[in-house]
N, C-alpha and C positions, 0 to 999 in steps of 0.2 A: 260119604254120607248118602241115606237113601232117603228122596224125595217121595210124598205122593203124589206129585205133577210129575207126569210120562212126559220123556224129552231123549232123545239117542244121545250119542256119544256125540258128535260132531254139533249139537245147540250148543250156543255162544251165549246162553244163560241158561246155568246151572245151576244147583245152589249153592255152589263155590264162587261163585259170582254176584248175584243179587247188584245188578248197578240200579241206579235212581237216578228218575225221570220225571217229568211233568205231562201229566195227562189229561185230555177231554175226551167225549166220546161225540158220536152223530148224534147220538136222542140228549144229551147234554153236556152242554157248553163250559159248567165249571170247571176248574183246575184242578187236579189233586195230584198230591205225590204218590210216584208208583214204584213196584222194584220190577223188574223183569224176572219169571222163573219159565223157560220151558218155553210156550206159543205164549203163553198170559202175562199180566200183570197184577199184580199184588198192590191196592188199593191201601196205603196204610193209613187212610183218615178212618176206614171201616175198622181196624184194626186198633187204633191209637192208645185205648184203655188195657191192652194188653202189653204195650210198654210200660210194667210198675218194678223195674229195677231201680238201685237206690241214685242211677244218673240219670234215668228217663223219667221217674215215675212224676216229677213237678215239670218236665220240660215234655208232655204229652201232646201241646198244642201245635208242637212245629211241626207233625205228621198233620196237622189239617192246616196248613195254609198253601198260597196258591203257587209257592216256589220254595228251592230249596234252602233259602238264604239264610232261617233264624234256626234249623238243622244243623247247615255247615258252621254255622257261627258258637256252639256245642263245642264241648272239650272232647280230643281224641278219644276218653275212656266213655264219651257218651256215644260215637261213633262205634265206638268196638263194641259196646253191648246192645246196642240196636242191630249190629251183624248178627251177635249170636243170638238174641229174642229172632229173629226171622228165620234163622238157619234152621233152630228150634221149633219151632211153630208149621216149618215144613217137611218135618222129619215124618217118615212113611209110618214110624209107631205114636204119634203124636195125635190126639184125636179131636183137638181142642178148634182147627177149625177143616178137618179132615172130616167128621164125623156131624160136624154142626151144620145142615144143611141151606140154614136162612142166612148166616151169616156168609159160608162159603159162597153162594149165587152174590150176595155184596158183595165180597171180597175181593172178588177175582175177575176180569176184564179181560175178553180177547184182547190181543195184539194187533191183529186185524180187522178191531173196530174201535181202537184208540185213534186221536189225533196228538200226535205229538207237541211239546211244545220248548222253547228256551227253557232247564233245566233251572236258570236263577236269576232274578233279575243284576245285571253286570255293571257296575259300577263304571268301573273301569277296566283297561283291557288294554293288555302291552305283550308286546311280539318280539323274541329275541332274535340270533343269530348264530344259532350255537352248535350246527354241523360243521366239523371239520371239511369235510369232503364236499359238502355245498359249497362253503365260504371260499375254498380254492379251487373248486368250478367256475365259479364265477370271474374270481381274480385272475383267473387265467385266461379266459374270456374277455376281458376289460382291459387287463395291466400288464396282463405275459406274466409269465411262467418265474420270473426272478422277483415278481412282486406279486404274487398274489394275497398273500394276506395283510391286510395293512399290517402296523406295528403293533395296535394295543389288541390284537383279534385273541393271543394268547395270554393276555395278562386282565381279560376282564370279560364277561357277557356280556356283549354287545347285543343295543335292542333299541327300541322306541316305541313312544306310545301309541297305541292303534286308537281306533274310534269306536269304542263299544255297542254304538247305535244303531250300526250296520252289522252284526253279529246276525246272526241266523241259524235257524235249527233245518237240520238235513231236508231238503225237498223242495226248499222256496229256492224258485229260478233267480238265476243270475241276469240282470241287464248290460249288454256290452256298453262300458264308460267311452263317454268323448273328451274331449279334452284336449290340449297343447302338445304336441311332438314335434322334431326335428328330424323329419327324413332326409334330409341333404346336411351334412354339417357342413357350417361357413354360412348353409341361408339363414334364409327368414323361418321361423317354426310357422306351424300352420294349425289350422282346429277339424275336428273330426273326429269321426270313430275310432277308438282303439284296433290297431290293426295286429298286435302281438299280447293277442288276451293269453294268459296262461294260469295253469293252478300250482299250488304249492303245498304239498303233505307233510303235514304237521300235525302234533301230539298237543295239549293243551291241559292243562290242570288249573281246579276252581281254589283258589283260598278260602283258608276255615279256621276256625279257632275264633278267639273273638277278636277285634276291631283292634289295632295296634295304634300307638299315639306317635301325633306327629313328633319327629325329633328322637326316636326309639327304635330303633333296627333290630333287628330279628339275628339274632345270633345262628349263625351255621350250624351248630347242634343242636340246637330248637327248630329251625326251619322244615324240618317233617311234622310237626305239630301245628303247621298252618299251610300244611297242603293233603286239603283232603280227598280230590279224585280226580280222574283223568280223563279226557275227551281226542278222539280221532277231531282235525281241524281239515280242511280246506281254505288256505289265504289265497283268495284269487286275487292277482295283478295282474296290473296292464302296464308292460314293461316299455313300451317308446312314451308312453304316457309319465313312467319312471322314471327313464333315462333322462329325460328334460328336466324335470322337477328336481332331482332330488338334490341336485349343488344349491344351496352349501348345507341344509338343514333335513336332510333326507327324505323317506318317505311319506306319502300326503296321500293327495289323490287317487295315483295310482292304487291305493292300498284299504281307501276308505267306502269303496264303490258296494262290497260285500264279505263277510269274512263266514263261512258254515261251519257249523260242528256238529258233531253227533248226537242224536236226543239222551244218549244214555251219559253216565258215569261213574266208571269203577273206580272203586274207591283203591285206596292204595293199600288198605289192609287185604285186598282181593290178589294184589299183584306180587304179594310179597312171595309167594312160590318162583315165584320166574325174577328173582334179583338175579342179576351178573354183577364183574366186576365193572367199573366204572372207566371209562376211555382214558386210556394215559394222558397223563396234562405234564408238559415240558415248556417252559417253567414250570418250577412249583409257585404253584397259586400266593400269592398275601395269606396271609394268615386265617385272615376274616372269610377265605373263599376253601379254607381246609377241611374236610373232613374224613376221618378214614370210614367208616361205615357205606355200606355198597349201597345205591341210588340210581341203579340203573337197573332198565328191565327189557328182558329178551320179549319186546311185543313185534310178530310178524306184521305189514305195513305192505297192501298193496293197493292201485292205484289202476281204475278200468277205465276207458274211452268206446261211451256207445254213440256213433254219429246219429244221425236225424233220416228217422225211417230207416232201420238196421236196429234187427233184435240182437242183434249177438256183437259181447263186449268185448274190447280188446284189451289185454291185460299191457300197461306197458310199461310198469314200474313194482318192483318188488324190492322192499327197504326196512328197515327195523330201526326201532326207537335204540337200540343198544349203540348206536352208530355217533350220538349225541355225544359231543364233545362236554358240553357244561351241563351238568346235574340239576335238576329241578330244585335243589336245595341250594346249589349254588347264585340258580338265578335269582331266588327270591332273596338270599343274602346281600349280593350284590343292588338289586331294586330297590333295598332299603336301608342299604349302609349309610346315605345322604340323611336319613332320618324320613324318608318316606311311608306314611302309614300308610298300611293295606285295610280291607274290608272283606268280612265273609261274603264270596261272591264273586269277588274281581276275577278276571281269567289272563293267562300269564301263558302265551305260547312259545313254542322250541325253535320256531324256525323250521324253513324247510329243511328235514330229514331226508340226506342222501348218503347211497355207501358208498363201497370204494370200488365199484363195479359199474357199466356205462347203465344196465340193465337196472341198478339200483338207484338214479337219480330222483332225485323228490321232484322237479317241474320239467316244461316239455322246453325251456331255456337250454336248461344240461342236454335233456335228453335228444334234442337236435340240433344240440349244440350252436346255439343261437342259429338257428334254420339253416345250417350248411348243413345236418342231415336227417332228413325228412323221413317221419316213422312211415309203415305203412298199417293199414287200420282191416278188419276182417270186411269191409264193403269193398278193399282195391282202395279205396281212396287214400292220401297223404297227407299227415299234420305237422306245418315247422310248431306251431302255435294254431291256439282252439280257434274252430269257425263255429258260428251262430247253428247251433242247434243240438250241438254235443253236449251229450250227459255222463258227468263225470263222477264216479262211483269210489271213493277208496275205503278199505278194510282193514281193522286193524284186532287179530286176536292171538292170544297166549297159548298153549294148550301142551297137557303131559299126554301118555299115555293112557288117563283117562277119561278125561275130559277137558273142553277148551272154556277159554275164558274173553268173550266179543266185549266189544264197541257200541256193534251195528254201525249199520252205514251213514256215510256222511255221502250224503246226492245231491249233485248242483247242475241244472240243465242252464246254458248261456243264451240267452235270448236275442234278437237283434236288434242293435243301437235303435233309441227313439230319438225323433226329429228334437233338435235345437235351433236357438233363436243367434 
């Protein structure tokens, strides 16, 4: 497809792309939904009357409200033909708002004078477990090598609920959490700053479709029909802050401190070029967790560390969503088999994403291997875990030979612990 917005081969919004975002600018404060094309954004509240297909044409008001929620909440065929109305509308022989000079200056919003914002307002917000090669990093770490995956790690998506409230969109700084740890096991635990801050790369998908009732589970072959796009995450933890906590009822604290994600979101109908096949699962799953249809996708996943005064980033984690053990469709099956409703909006993360390579671990736990091996960073300096000032950059995009399919970035600079009482 050829666009009238000039953009090379290597932009990460194409018009094979089109993700949605939430936008304000400096000269005004309001909200609106935007798609990303090229350096711009595509204002769709200026646009809204030209969604009159027979899915869009009574549901025009969701392109003017201030998030994505009563959009995503839309039937998949309302998603699909608001792709192609846009895809349409930015076609290079299209004149409609190519050629229309007052509405284009509406229309269209630098990128570089947007202020981004949370993509939806998030209901709720749960974080799975669902790398193979994470979850036996760690276990080997912790339990040794003949136990590293508990028992149910292959018979189920393992997860908990996160804290919605601390979600964050790419660029708000990270504050170093204080809290309880156990430096000496046998003592007393002690209070303080976290002293093994670390990040965690992770994939995230928004729920769509409409509002499911409680006592009602989402059957595995529906479950792509209420997942309708994907975000690059950031789960930062603070692991001796974990390590205490988390017997007998798991993660808390350590996990509630900040959670980022990317302002954009590619919709799944974007990603469908780049399906693979789905990670071998031995057992075979329950029934309720079966599906033969492919639900994985080859998205590249990298992971920069810039210190504090130093331009120059260091790459220290390159990892791909393909690597995921339990399928996005799996997880939401499983989330809702108890009879759990969901909401358009809720956000449902993977878990840290790690390969099967030292160079491919998703946090800097694996990757220095619980601080027995210290990276080294483009300033000389060394990281078992993050120090106060590092900005943590990852990346996450698709791409064929002729064009790529971005995220953008998910950016979180760690701040230094503030004084407690």
């Amino acid at each position: 497809m050829k666009c009238f917005i000039k953009y090379g081969k290597t932009c990460e919004f194409p018009i094979e792309n089109l993700p949605y975002g939430v936008f304000s600018t400096r000269n005004d404060e309001t909200r609106n939904i935007g798609v990303a094309i090229g350096d711009q954004i595509l204002n769709l509240q200026e646009i809204a009357h030209l969604f009159n297909g027979p899915n869009l044409l009574h549901h025009q008001s969701v392109f003017k409200q201030p998030t994505l929620n009563s959009f995503m909440g839309l039937e998949p065929s309302a998603w699909k033909e608001a792709r192609e109305t846009i895809q349409k509308l930015l076609l290079a022989d299209n004149p409609v708002l190519q050629n229309n000079a007052e509405l284009r200056t509406r229309a269209f919003v630098p990128q570089s004078n947007a202020i981004m914002h949370l993509p939806a307002t998030i209901g709720d917000y749960t974080d799975f477990y669902s790398s193979l090669h994470h979850a036996t990093n760690v276990g080997i770490m912790f339990r040794g090598k003949d136990n590293a995956l508990m028992p149910n790690w292959k018979y189920l998506p393992v997860g908990y609920h996160g804290r919605a409230s601390s979600v964050i969109v790419s660029g708000t700084p990270i504050t170093r959490p204080q809290g309880q740890t156990l430096p000496i096991e046998g003592a007393e635990p002690v209070f303080g700053p976290c002293k093994l801050m670390d990040f965690e790369l992770e994939m995230a998908f928004f729920v769509g479709g409409a509002p499911t009732k409680l006592g009602e589970p989402i059957n595995i072959n529906d479950a792509h029909n209420h997942i309708f796009g994907f975000s690059l995450m950031n789960d930062w933890s603070a692991r001796d802050i974990q390590k205490w906590e988390y017997i007998p009822l798991g993660p808390f604290t350590a996990k509630n401190l900040g959670t980022t994600i990317s302002p954009w979101v590619v919709t799944a109908l974007a990603l469908e070029p780049f399906v693979v096949d789905n990670f071998p699962q031995d057992p075979t799953p329950f029934p309720y967790l079966q599906h033969n249809d492919k639900f994985n996708f080859d998205i590249q996943l990298q992971v920069d560390i810039t210190p504090k005064n130093c331009n120059i980033p260091t790459t220290v984690s390159r990892s791909n969503y393909r690597y995921l053990y339990w399928t996005a469709k799996q997880q939401l099956a499983h989330h809702t088999i108890t009879g759990c409703n969901v909401n358009p909006g809720d956000l449902i993360a993977s878990g840290t994403i790690s390969g099967d390579s030292s160079d491919s671990f998703g946090s800097m736990l694996e990757l220095s291997w619980k601080g027995t091996k210290p990276l080294t960073l483009s300033d000389g300096t060394q990281r078992k875990f993050l120090q106060d000032g590092d900005t943590v950059t990852m990346k996450a995009f698709c791409e064929t030979d002729s064009y790529r399919i971005g995220f953008g970035n998910c950016i979180g600079t760690l701040l230094p612990a503030k004084n407690a009482m």
